[in-house]
N, C-alpha and C positions, 0 to 999 in steps of 0.2 A: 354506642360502639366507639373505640378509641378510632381518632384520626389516621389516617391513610399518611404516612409520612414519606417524603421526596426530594433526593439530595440530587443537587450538578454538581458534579465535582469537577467539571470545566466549565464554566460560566461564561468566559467571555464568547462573547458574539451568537452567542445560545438562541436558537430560532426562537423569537416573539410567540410566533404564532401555536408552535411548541410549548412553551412553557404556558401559555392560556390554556393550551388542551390540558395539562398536567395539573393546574390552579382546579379544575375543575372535580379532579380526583383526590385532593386533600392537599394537605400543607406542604408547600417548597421550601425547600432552603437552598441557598451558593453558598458555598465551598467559598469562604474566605481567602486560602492558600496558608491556614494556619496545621493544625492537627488534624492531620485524615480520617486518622482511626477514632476520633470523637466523634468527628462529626456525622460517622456513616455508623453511628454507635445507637441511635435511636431511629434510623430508616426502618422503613418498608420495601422500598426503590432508588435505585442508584442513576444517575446517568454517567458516563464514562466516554472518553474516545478514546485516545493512547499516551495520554501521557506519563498515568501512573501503571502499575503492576498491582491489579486487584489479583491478593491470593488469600490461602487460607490462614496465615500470620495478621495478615489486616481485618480479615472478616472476622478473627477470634473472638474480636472486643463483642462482638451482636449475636446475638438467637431470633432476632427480630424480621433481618434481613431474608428479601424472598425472590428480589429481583436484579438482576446488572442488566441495564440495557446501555447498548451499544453498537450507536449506528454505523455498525464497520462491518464487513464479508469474514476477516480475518480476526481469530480470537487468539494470538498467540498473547495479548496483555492480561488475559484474564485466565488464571489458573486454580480456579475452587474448587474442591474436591465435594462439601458440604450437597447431599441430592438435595434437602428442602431448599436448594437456593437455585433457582432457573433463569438461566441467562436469554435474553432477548435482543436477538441483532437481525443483521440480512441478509444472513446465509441461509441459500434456500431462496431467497425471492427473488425468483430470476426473472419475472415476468416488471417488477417495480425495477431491477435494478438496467433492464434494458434499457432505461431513458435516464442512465446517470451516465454522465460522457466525462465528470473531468479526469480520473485518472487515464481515458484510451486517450485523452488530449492532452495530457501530459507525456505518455509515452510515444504519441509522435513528433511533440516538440521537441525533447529530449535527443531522439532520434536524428531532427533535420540541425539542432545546435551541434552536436557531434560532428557529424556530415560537414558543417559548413566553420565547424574550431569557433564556435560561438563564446565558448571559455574563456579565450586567449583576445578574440577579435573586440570585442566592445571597446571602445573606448573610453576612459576613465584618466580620473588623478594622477595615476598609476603608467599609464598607458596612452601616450596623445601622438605618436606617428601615425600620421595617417597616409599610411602603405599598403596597399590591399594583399601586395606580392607572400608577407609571411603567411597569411591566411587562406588563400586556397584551399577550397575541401572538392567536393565531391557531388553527388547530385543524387535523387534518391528515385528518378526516372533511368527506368530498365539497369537500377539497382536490384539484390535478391535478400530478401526479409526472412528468418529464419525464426518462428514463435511456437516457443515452450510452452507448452501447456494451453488450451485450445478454450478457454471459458469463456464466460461476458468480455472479459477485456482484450480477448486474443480475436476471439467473433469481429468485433468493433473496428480494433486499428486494423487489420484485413483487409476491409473496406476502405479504411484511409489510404494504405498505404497504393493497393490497388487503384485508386481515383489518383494517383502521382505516376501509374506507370509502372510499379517495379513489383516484381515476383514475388511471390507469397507463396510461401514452404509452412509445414508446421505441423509438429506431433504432439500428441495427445492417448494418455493409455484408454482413453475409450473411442470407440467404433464411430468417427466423424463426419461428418460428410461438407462438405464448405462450395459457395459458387464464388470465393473469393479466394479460396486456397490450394493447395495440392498438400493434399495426406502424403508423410511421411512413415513410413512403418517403425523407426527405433530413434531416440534423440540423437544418433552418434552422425542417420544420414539428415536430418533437418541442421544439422551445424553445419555438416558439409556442404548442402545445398546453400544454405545462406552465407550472406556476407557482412549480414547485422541481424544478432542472437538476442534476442525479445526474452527475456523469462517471466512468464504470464502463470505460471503454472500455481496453483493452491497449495498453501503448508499441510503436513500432515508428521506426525514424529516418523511415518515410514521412509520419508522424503526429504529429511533434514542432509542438509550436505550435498543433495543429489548432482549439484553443480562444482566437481572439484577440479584438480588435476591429472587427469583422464581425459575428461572433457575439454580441459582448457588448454589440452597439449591440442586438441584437435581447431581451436578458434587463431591459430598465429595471423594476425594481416586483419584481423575481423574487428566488429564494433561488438561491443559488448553492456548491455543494459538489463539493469535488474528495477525494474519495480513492484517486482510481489513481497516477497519477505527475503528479509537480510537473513533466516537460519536456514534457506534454498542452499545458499553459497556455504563451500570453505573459504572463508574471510581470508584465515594466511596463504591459502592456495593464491587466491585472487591476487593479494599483495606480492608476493612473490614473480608470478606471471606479469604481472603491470611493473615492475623493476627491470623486468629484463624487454622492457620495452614490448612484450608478446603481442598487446592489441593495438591496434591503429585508434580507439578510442576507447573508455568506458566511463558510460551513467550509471550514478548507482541511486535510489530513493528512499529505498529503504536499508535498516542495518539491522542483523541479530541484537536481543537484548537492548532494545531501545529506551528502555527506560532507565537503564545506567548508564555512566560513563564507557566512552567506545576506545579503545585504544587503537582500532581499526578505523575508525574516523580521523583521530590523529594523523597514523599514517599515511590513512589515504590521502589527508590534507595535503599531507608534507609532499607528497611525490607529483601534486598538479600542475607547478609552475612549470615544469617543463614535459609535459605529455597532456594530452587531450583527454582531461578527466573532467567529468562535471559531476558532484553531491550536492543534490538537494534531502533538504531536513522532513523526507515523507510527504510530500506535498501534493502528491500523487492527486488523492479525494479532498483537497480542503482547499475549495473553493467555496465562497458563499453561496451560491446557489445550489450545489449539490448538499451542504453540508446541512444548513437550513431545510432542504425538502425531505434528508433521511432525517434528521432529527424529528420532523412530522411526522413521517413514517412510524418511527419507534415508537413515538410518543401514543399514537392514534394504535398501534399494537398494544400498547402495555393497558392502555384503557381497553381495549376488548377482551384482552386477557383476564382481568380484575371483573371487568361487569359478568362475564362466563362464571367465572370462579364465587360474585359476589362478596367479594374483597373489599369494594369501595366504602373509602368513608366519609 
């Protein structure tokens, strides 16, 4: 039986204990950072997170290829049309993904650095008055939290935000029930209700944009934080409303089309020195300890998958 063949095509800091499980099901190889499509040219199994765009132009080179696993909720990187090729991620396991906390622990730091002009405040190189007077923010006790979309990670900070004190609002198109929230019936009264807009909500192409200006005419004076997907938002809507000074802050983590260059990161750059904007580069899920225990995940997935199927070699 030919070998069971298995590409990282992100290697660095790649769970140990993961890639032992993977060693056991044939031969690995990492991803140099040389020719992509070479080297996923003789696979079986891929590993991926987000930095590149698995599509059907890259997968051309192989007939071989049977698997992308990807220990991510969110597949907007991976675009295959090919059915013999079956993607394996953690959407759906909502029962593993209840004990993964760093993105709701991104989103409430996020949250209290806004609040308190964490951006502007640090002192640096750049930056050595030490004046507390320009920084003044706010407090996030019997403040009001206003969260998009009601999943694992809207569930999660609920609870944080709740144990600080401050009101929790939040819609969701399915029938919710929460002891840490109050159901809102339409996104237009959960913006109102709140005073910092959480979008937690899942991509779907029916939902691309769902955050434009409409919505953003309704957020003036408000905080504004995106950590699910940059293709939620109209990017030049966002840019536009943040010129005219519209929100008292905005975090953003994620961006449409991540894997090319962003002209809307540009921008966003360029307009932070003077407005409470903070961009992080996705950083959401990629912390060691999360990143390392789904890559076990997957990995211990793709081997049940294979020993069902009798694929191993």
């Amino acid at each position: 039986m030919e070998t069971f063949k298995i590409g990282i095509c992100e290697p660095e800091d790649f769970s140990p204990s993961a890639l032992r499980r993977l060693e056991t099901l044939g031969e690995v190889s990492l991803f140099d950072g040389g020719n992509l499509k070479k080297f996923i040219s003789d696979k079986d199994a891929i590993f991926v997170r987000l930095k590149y765009l698995i599509d059907d132009e890259l997968t051309s080179c192989t007939s071989r290829l049977k698997y992308i696993c990807s220990p991510t909720t969110g597949l907007n990187h991976i675009a295959v049309t090919d059915s013999q090729i079956s993607v394996i991620s953690l959407k759906g396991e909502y029962d593993f993904l209840s004990s993964i906390r760093a993105t709701p622990e991104h989103v409430f730091g996020l949250t209290l650095a806004l609040l308190r002009n964490y951006s502007h405040a640090f002192l640096n190189t750049g930056n050595t008055v030490f004046d507390r007077n320009p920084y003044r923010g706010h407090e996030l006790f019997h403040n009001s939290i206003a969260i998009i979309g009601f999943g694992r990670v809207g569930k999660i900070i609920s609870q944080y935000y709740r144990a600080f004190g401050a009101d929790v609002y939040f819609y969701d198109t399915e029938e919710i029930s929460s002891d840490y929230a109050v159901r809102c019936s339409s996104i237009e009264e959960v913006i109102e209700k709140g005073n910092i807009i959480i979008l937690c909500a899942n991509y779907t192409e029916e939902n691309r944009k769902m955050i434009g200006c409409r919505l953003f005419t309704q957020m003036k004076g408000k905080y504004f934080i995106n950590a699910a997907r940059g293709e939620l938002v109209d990017e030049e809507s966002l840019i536009d409303f943040i010129k005219k000074d519209w929100f008292r802050g905005v975090a953003v983590d994620v961006l449409s089309n991540e894997t090319e260059k962003s002209s809307f990161l540009d921008e966003l750059i360029s307009l932070w020195p003077s407005r409470n904007i903070i961009v992080t580069p996705h950083i959401g899920g990629a912390t060691f300890d999360s990143m390392q225990r789904t890559e076990d995940f997957i990995a211990e997935k793709l081997s049940t998958i294979i020993k069902a199927g009798g694929d191993e070699g």
